[in-house]
C-alpha positions in Angstrom: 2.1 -4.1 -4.9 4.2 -0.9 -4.1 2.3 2.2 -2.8 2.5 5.8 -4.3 1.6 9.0 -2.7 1.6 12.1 -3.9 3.3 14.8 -1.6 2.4 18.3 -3.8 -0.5 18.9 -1.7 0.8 18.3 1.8 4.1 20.0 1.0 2.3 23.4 0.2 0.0 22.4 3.7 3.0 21.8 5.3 5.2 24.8 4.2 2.2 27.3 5.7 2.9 25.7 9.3 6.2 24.5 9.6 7.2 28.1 11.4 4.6 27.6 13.9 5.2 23.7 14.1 8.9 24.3 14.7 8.2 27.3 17.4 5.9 24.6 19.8 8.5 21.5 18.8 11.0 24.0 20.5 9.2 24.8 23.6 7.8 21.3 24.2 10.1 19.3 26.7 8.7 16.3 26.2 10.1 13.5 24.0 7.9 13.0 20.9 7.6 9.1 19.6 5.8 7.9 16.6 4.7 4.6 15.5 3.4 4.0 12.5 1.5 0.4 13.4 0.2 -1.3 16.4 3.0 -3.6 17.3 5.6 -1.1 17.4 3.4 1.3 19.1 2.8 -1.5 21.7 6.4 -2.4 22.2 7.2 1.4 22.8 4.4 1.8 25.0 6.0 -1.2 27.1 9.7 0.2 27.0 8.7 4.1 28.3 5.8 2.7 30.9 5.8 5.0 33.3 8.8 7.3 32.3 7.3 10.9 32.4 8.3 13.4 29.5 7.0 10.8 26.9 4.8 11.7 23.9 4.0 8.5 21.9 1.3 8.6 19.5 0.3 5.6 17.1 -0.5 6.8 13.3 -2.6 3.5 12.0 -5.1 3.7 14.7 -8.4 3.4 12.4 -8.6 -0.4 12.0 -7.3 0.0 8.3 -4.9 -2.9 6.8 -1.7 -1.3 6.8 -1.3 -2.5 2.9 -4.2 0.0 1.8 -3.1 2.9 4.7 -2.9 6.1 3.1 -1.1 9.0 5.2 -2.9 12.4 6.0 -1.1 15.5 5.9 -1.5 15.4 9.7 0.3 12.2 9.7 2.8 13.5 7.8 3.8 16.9 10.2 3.3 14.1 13.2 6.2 12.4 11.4 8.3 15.3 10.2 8.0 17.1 13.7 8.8 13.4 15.9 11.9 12.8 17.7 12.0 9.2 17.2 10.2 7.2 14.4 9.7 3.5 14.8 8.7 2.1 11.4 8.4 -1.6 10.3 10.2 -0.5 7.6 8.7 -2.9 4.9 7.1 -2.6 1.3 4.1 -0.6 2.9 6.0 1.7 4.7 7.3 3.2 1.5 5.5 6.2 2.3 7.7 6.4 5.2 10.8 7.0 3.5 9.3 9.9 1.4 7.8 12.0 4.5 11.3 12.3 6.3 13.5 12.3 3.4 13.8 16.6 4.5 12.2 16.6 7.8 10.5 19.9 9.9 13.2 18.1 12.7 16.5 17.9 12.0 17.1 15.8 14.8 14.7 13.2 14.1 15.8 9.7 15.0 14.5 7.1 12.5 14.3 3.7 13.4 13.5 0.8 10.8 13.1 -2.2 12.4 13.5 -4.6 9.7 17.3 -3.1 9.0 18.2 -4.7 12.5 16.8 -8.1 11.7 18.8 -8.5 8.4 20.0 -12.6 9.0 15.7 -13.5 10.0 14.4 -11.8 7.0 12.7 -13.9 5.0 11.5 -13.4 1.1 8.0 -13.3 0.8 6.7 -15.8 -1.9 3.2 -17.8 -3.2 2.9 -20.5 -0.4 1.6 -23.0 -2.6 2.9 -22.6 -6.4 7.0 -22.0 -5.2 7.6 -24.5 -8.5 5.7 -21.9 -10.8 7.3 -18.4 -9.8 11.1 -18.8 -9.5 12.0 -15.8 -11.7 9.3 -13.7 -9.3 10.4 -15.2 -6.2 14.0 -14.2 -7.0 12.7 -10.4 -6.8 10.3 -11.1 -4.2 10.5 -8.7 -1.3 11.1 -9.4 2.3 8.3 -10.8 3.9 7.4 -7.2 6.5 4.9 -8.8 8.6 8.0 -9.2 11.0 6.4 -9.0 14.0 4.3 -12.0 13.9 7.2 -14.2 15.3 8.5 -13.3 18.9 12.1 -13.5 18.4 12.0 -11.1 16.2 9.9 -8.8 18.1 12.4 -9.3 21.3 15.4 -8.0 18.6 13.0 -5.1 17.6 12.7 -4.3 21.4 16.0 -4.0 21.9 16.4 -1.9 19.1 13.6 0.6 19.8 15.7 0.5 23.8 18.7 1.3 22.3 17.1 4.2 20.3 15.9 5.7 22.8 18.6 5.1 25.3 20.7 6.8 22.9 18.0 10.2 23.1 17.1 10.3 26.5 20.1 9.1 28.5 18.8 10.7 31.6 16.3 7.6 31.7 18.3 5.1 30.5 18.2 2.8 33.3 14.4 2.4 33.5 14.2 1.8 29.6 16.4 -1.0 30.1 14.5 -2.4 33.1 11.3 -2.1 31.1 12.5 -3.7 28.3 14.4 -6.3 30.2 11.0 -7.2 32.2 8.7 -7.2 28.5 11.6 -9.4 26.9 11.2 -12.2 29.8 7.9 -12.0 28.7 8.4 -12.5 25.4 10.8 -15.3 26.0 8.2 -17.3 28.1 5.6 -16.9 25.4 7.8 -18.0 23.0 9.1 -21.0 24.8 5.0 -21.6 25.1 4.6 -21.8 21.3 8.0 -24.5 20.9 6.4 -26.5 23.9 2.7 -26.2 22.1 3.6 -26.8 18.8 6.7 -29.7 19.3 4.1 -31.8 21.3 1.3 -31.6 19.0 -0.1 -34.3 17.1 0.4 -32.5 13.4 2.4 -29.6 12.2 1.0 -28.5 9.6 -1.9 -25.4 8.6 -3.7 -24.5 5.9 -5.3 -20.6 5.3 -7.8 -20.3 3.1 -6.4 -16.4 3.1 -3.2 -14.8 3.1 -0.8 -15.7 5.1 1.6 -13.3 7.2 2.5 -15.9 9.6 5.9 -16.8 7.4 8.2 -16.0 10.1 6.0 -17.7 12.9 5.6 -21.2 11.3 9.8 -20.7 10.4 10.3 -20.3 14.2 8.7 -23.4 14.9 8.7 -25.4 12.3 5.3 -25.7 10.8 4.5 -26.4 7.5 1.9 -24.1 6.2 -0.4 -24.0 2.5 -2.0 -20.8 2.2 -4.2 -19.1 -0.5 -2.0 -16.4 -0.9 1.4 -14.5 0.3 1.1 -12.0 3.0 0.9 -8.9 0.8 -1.3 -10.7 -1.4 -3.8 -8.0 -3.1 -6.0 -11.2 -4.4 -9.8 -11.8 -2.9 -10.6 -14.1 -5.2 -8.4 -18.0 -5.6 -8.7 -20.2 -8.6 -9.8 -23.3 -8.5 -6.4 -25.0 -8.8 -5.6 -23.4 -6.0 -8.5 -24.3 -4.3 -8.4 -27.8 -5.5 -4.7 -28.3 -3.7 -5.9 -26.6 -0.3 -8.8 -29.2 -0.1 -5.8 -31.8 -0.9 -3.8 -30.7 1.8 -6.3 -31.1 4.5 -7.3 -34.3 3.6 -3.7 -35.5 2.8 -2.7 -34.3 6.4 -6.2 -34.7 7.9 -7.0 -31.4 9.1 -10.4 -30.8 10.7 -9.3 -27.2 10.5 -8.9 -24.5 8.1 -7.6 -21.2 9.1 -8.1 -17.1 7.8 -7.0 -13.9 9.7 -9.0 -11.2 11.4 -11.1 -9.6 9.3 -11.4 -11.8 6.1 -14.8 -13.1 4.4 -15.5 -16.8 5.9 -16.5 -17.6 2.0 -13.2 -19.3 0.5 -12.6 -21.5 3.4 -16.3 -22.7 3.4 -15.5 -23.7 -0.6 -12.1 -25.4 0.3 -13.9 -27.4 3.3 -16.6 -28.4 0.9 -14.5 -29.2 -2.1 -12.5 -31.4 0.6 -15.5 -33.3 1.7 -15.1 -31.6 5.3 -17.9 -29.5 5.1 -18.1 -30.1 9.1 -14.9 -28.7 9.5 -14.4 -25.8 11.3 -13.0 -22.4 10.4 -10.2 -20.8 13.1 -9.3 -17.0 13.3 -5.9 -15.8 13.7 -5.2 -12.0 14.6 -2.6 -10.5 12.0 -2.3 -8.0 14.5 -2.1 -4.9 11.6 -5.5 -4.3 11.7 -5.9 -2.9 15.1 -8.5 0.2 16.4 -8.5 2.9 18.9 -11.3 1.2 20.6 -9.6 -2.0 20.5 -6.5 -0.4 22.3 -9.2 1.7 24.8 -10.7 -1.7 25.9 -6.8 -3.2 26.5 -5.7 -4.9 23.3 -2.1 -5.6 23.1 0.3 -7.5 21.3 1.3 -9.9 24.1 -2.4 -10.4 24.6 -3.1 -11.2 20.8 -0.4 -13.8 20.4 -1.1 -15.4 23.8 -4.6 -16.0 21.4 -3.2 -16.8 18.5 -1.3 -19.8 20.7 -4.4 -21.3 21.4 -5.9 -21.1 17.8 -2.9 -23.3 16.7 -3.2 -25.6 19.5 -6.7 -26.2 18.9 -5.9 -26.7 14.9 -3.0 -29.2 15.9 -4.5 -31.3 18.0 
């Protein structure tokens, strides 16, 4: 579902401060980042580490999905007054494009991740009915929960690098050494999840939710049955659809059923009953776009949540 928001009210906020918001933008020396979700925010946060003259802030910091986020006014000056915006770039950032159509900063540096990964996008589509929606999945939009797979979130790395590379030349050299140093990591996770995954005894999940996962499963060749696509608005799955999940698992007897961060446990309980594996057990993977200040406080990071998600899908393998 595409989001609307209405500007009227935060243009007229913004038009009583933009003199005094461009007067301290002037003065400030330091560089002003923006994120608009955790996983950029994170990457950024591990390209400038310990670079001084850097302002990052994170805008979805409250916890909320980032398909429901609704901008502030003060998220939209944050924007309009940044000097680089890193942006997912996706159906939920629509809200995005409208705040920096006429930015307070001229100079502003936009950077949308998902234009740089143009030959890995993937449509998004229903996971489990592809034979019923061919005329929708023709106009289906690119599946924006991009950084869920790490070799997409290495080429987003090295575009946020070159981004800022391209702003601050004065530290180039230590952007590319951080990035170069978080990319190894990357890689070694990565090469975790083929090792994992190829010497498992199945390869196949099933979500009793939606499913964001699209580009991780791709990367490694998992088949997956989920409830619904990753944008999916729907809480609530019919019974055919509920009726071909509890198939699935005992076709490819799965112990297992899987939902993300945040969900009820309620429609994978039904799916495991209706399956006759009312035993089974229910697994939790982090979508990682639902993330809190007090998460990121206590440490939370994107390395850290995939390194957990790696040992969900090993246990529902195996």
């Amino acid at each position: 579902m595409r989001k609307t928001f209405i500007f009227l009210f935060a243009a007229a906020v913004l038009t009583t401060i933009v003199s005094c918001t461009r007067q301290n933008t002037a003065q400030s020396s330091k560089i002003k980042i923006t994120c608009t979700t955790f996983p950029n925010y994170d990457w950024t946060r591990e390209i400038t580490r310990g670079i001084a003259g850097i302002d990052l802030k994170l805008i979805v910091s409250d916890g909320t999905d980032l398909h429901s986020f609704q901008p502030s006014v003060n998220d939209i000056v944050t924007i309009q007054t940044t000097d680089i915006l890193v942006f997912t770039g996706g159906e939920s950032d629509e809200w995005v494009l409208d705040a920096i159509k006429n930015p307070m900063n001229r100079n502003l540096v936009p950077v949308n991740l998902m234009s740089h990964l143009s030959e890995r996008l993937q449509k998004e589509e229903n996971e489990i009915n592809d034979h019923e929606c061919d005329h929708e999945c023709k106009d289906a939009e690119n599946d924006e929960h991009i950084w869920l797979s790490l070799k997409n979130a290495q080429v987003s790395c090295q575009t946020i690098c070159t981004a800022l590379c391209e702003k601050d030349p004065a530290h180039k050299d230590s952007y590319q050494q951080n990035t170069h140093s978080y990319l190894e990591k990357l890689s070694e996770l990565d090469k975790s999840y083929a090792d994992v995954i190829s010497g498992s005894k199945k390869k196949s999940i099933v979500f009793a939710d939606r499913f964001p996962f699209k580009y991780l499963a791709s990367d490694y060749g998992l088949s997956h049955f989920a409830a619904f696509k990753g944008c999916a608005a729907e809480t609530e799955a019919s019974f055919q659809t509920i009726a071909i999940l509890a198939q699935k698992l005992n076709e490819l007897d799965l112990n297992c059923i899987i939902k993300i961060e945040g969900s009820s446990d309620s429609l994978s309980k039904t799916v495991l009953k209706t399956s006759g594996r009312s035993n089974g057990r229910i697994l939790v993977l982090d979508s990682i776009q639902s993330v809190t200040k007090k998460q990121i406080d206590g440490g939370y990071t994107y390395l850290g949540a995939m390194e957990s998600n790696l040992k969900v899908i090993q246990d529902a393998l195996n």
